[in-house]
C-alpha positions as CSV (number, residue, x, y, z in Angstrom):
1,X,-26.8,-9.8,-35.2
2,X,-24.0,-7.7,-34.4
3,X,-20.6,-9.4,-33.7
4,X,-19.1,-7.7,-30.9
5,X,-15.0,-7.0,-31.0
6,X,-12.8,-9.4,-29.4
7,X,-11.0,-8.3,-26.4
8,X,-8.4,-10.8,-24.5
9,X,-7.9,-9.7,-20.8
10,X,-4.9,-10.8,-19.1
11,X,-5.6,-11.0,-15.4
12,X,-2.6,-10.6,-13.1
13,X,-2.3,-12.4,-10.3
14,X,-1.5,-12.2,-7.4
15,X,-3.5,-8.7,-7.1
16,X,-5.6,-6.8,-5.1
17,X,-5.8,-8.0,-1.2
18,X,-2.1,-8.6,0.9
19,X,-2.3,-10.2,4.2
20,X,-1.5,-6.6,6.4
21,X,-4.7,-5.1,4.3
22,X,-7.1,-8.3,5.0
23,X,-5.9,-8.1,8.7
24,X,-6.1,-4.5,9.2
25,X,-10.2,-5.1,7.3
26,X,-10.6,-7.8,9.8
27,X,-9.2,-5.8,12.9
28,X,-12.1,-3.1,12.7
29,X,-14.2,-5.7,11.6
30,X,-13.9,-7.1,15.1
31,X,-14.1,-4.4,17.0
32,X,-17.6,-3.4,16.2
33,X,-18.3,-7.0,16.9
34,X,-16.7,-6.5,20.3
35,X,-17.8,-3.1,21.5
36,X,-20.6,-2.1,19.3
37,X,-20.9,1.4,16.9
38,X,-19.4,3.4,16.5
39,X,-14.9,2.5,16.3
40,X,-13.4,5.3,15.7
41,X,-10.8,4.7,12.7
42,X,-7.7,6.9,12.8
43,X,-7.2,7.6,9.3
44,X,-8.5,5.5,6.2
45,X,-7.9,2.2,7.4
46,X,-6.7,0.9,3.7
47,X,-6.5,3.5,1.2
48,X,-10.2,2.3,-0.8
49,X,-13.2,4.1,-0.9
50,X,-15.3,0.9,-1.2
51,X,-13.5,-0.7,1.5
52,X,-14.2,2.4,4.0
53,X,-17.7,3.0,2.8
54,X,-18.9,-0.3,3.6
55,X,-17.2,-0.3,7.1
56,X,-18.6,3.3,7.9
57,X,-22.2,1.4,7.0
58,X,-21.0,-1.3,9.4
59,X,-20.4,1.0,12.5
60,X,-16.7,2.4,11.7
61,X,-16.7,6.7,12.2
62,X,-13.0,7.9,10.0
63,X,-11.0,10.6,11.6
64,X,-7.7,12.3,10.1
65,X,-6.6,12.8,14.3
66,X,-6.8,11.5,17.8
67,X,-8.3,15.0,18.8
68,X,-11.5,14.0,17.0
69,X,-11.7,10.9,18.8
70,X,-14.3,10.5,22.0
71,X,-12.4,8.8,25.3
72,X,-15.2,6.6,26.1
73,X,-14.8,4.7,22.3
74,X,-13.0,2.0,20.9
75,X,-10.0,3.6,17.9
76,X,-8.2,1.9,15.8
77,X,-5.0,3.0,14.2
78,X,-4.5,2.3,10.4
79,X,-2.6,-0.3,8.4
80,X,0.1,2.6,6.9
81,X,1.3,2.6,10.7
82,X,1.4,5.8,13.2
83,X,3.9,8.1,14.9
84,X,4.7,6.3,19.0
85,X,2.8,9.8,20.2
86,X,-0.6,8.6,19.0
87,X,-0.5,5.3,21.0
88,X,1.1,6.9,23.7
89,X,-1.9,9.9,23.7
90,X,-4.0,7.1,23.5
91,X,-2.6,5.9,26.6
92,X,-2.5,8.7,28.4
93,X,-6.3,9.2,27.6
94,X,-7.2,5.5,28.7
95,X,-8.7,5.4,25.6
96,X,-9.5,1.7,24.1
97,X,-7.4,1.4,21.1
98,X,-6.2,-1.6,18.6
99,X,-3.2,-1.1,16.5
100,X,-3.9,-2.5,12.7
101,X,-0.7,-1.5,11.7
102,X,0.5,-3.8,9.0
103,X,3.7,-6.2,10.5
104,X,5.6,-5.3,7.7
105,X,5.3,-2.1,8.4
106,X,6.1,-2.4,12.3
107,X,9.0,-4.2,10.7
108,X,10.2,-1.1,9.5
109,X,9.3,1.4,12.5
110,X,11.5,-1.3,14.8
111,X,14.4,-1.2,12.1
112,X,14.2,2.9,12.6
113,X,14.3,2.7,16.3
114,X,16.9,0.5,16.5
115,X,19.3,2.3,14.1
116,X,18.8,5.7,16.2
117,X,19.3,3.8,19.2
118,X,22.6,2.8,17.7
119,X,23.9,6.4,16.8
120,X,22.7,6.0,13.5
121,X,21.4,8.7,11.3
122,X,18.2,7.4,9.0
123,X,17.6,8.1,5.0
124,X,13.9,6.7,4.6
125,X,13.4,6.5,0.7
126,X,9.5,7.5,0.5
127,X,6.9,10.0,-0.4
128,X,6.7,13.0,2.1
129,X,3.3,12.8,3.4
130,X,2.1,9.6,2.8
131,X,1.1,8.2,6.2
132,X,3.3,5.5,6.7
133,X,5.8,7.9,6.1
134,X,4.7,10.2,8.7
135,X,4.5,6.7,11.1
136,X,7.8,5.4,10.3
137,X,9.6,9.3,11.0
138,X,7.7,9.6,14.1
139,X,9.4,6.7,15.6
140,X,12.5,8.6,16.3
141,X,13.5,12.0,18.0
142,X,13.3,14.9,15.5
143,X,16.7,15.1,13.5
144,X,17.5,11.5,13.4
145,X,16.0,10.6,10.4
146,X,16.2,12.1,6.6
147,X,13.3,11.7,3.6
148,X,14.8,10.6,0.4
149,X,12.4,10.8,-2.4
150,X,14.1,11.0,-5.3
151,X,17.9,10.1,-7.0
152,X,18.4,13.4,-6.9
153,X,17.8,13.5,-3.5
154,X,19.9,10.6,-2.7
155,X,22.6,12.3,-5.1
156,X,22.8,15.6,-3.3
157,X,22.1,14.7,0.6
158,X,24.8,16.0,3.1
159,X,24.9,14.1,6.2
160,X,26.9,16.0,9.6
161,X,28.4,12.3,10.1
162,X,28.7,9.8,7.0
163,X,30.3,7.0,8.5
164,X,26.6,6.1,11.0
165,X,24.1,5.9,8.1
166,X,21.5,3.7,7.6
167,X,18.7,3.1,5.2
168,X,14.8,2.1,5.1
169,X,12.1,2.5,2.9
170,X,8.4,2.9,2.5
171,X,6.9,-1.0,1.7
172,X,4.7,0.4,-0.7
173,X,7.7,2.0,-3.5
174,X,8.9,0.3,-6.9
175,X,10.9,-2.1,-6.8
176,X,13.2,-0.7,-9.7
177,X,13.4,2.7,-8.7
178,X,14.0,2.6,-4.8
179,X,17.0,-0.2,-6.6
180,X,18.5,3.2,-8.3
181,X,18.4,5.4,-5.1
182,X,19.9,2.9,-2.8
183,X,22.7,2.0,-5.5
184,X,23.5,5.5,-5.4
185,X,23.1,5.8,-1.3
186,X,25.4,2.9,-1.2
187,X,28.0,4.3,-3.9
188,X,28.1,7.9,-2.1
189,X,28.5,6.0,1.7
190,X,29.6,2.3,1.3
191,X,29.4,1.7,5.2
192,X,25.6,2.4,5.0
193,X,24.0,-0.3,6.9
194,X,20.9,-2.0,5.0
195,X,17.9,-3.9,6.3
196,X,18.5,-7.4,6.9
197,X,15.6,-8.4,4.4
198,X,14.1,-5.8,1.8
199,X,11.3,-3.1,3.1
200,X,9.5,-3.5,0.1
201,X,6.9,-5.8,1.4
202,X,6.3,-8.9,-0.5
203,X,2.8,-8.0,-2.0
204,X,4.0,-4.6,-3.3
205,X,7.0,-6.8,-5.4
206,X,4.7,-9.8,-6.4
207,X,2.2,-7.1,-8.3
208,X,4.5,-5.5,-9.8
209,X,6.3,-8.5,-11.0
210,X,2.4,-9.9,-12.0
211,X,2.2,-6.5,-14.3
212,X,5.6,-6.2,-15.3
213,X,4.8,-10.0,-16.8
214,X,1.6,-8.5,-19.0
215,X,3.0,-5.2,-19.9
216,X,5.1,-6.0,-23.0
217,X,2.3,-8.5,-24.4
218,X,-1.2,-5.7,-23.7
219,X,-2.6,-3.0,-25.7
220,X,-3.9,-1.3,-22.4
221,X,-3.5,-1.7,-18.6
222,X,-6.3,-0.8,-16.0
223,X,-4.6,-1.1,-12.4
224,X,-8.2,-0.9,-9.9
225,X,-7.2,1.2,-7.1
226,X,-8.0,4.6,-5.1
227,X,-5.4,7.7,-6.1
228,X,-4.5,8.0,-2.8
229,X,-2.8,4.4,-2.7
230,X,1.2,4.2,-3.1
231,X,1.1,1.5,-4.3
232,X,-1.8,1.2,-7.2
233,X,-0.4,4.2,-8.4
234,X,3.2,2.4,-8.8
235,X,1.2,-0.6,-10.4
236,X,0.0,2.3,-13.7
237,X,4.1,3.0,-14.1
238,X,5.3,-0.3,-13.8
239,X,3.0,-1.3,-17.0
240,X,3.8,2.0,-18.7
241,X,7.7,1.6,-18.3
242,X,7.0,-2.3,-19.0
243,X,5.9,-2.1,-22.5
244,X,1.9,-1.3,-22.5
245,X,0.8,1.1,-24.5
246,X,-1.3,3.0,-22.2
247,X,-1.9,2.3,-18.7
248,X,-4.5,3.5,-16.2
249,X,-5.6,3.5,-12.9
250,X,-9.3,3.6,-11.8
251,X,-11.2,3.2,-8.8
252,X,-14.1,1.1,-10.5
253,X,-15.5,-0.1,-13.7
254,X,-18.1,3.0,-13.2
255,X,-14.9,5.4,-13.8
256,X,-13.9,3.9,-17.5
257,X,-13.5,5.8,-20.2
258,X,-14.5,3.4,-23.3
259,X,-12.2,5.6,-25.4
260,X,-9.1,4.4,-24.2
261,X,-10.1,1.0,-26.1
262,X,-10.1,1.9,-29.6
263,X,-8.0,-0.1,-31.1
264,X,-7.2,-2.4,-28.1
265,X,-7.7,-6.2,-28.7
266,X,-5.5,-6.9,-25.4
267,X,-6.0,-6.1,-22.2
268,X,-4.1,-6.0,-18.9
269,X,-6.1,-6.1,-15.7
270,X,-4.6,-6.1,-11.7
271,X,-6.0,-4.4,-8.6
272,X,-3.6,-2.6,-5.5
273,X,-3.4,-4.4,-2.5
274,X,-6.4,-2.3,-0.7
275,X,-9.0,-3.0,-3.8
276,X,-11.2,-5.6,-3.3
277,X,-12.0,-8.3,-5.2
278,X,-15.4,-7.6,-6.8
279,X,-13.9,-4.6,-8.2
280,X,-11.9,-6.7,-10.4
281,X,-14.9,-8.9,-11.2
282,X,-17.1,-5.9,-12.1
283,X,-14.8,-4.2,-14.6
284,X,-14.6,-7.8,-16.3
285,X,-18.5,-7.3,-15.8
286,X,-18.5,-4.2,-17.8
287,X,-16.2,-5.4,-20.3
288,X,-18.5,-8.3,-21.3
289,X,-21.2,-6.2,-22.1
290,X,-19.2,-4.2,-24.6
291,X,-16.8,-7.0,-26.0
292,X,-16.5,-10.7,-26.4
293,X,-14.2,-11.7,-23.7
294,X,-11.7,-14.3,-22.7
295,X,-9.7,-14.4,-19.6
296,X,-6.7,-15.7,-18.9
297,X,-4.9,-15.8,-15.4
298,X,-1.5,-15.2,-15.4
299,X,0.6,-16.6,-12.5
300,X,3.7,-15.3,-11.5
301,X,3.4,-16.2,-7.9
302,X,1.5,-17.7,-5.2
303,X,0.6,-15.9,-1.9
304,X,0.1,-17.8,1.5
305,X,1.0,-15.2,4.0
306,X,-1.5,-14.9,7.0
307,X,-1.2,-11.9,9.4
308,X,-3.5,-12.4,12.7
309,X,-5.2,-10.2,14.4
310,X,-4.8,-9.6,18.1
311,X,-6.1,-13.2,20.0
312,X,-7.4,-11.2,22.7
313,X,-9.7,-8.9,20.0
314,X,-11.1,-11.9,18.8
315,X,-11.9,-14.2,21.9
316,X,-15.7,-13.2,23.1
């Protein structure tokens, strides 16, 4: 009988679902329970395939604007967070919509709005085009508020006034390099004003930290998540920079390639905070036909964060 090779996967944790993605799941979730098919969904409500697919099989129609929307039907606005026009379209249209924004992500829009209320000009350290980006900038008038993506960026920026500065970022970033832009922010204008608690959400640090504890002691890290999710893709370069030797991200265990594990006795495994848990459970699946596998969880944190959906969504 043929011995199989030994393969040890180290499975991060926490991983995969945060509390604004289970909410924002739960959110549309409810509102075909409430109204019926077909909710409109303005934009991917997480960034997973699986995770849309199965709600568009439940009742849920996905739509990139409002335009595509019908009046008469229930929308619902995505966890990344949306410009104050589409709500206030919305309105205008006496159109049915729930917000799913994530709260740590309203946390952010409020923190923009309040700083341009005060006079103060905005950097927002992010990735141009990434929805909650787009959200977060559309909270404010036009000119109010600057994109910082890079050091560079945040090396060569030339602000009219740059005694009323403020920063925010993205919740999604890493941790270490949104660290090296605001150091040099705060170097170039030491009267910026800083959020009163990091933008980073918690879930976005607590992965990272999970992989950042695996990377030095793996062969090869898989990160489960779509490539359209800010975070899962910061998950791959937190392992690389951390000392794995190759690191990966993939949207399931279907989208493998068995050739990365030649030569790999150890191996890494977390999920992005919009990949569901059978994901994780399937590419363990797939590896236990192949190898013979032990698991070990590794611990760096424990998550108890809760984020409600609207009460009145819920009551019958």
């Amino acid at each position: 009988m043929e011995t199989r090779p030994k393969l040890t996967i180290s499975l991060a944790s926490p991983r995969g679902f945060c509390a604004g993605v289970d909410r924002a799941i739960h959110i549309v979730e409810q509102a075909i329970e409430k109204w019926g098919a077909p909710v409109y969904v303005r934009h991917e409500i997480v960034h997973n395939r699986h995770v849309v697919s199965r709600l568009e099989n439940l009742g849920a129609i996905f739509v990139e604007e409002l335009d595509d929307c019908p009046d008469d039907r229930p929308v619902v606005f995505s966890a990344h967070g949306v410009p104050k026009a589409v709500p206030a379209e919305a309105a205008r249209r006496e159109m049915t919509y729930v917000d799913a924004t994530c709260p740590l992500v309203s946390k952010v829009h409020m923190e923009a709005a309040r700083h341009a209320k005060n006079g103060l000009h905005t950097f927002l350290i992010g990735h141009a085009g990434h929805p909650e980006v787009v959200g977060t900038m559309g909270q404010t008038a036009e000119g109010t508020m600057t994109l910082i993506e890079t050091v560079k960026d945040a090396e060569t920026v030339t602000p009219t006034d740059t005694e009323n500065l403020a920063y925010a970022t993205q919740t999604t970033l890493s941790v270490d390099d949104t660290a090296e832009i605001v150091a040099t922010l705060k170097q170039r204008f030491p009267t910026i004003a800083e959020p009163a608690k990091d933008d980073i959400c918690y879930a976005t640090t607590n992965r990272q930290e999970a992989v950042k504890a695996l990377a030095e002691n793996i062969d090869l890290m898989l990160v489960i998540g779509s490539p359209n999710s800010s975070n899962s893709q910061r998950l791959v370069e937190v392992a690389q920079r951390g000392g794995a030797k190759a690191s990966h991200l993939v949207g399931a265990a279907e989208e493998i390639d068995w050739s990365w594990f030649k030569d790999v006795s150890t191996l890494g495994l977390s999920a992005g905070a919009s990949a569901p848990e059978t994901l994780v459970q399937g590419v363990i699946a797939a590896c236990r036909a192949r190898f013979d596998v032990e698991v070990k969880d590794v611990i760096t944190a424990k998550e108890n964060v809760v984020f409600h959906a609207p009460k009145w969504l819920t009551k019958a």
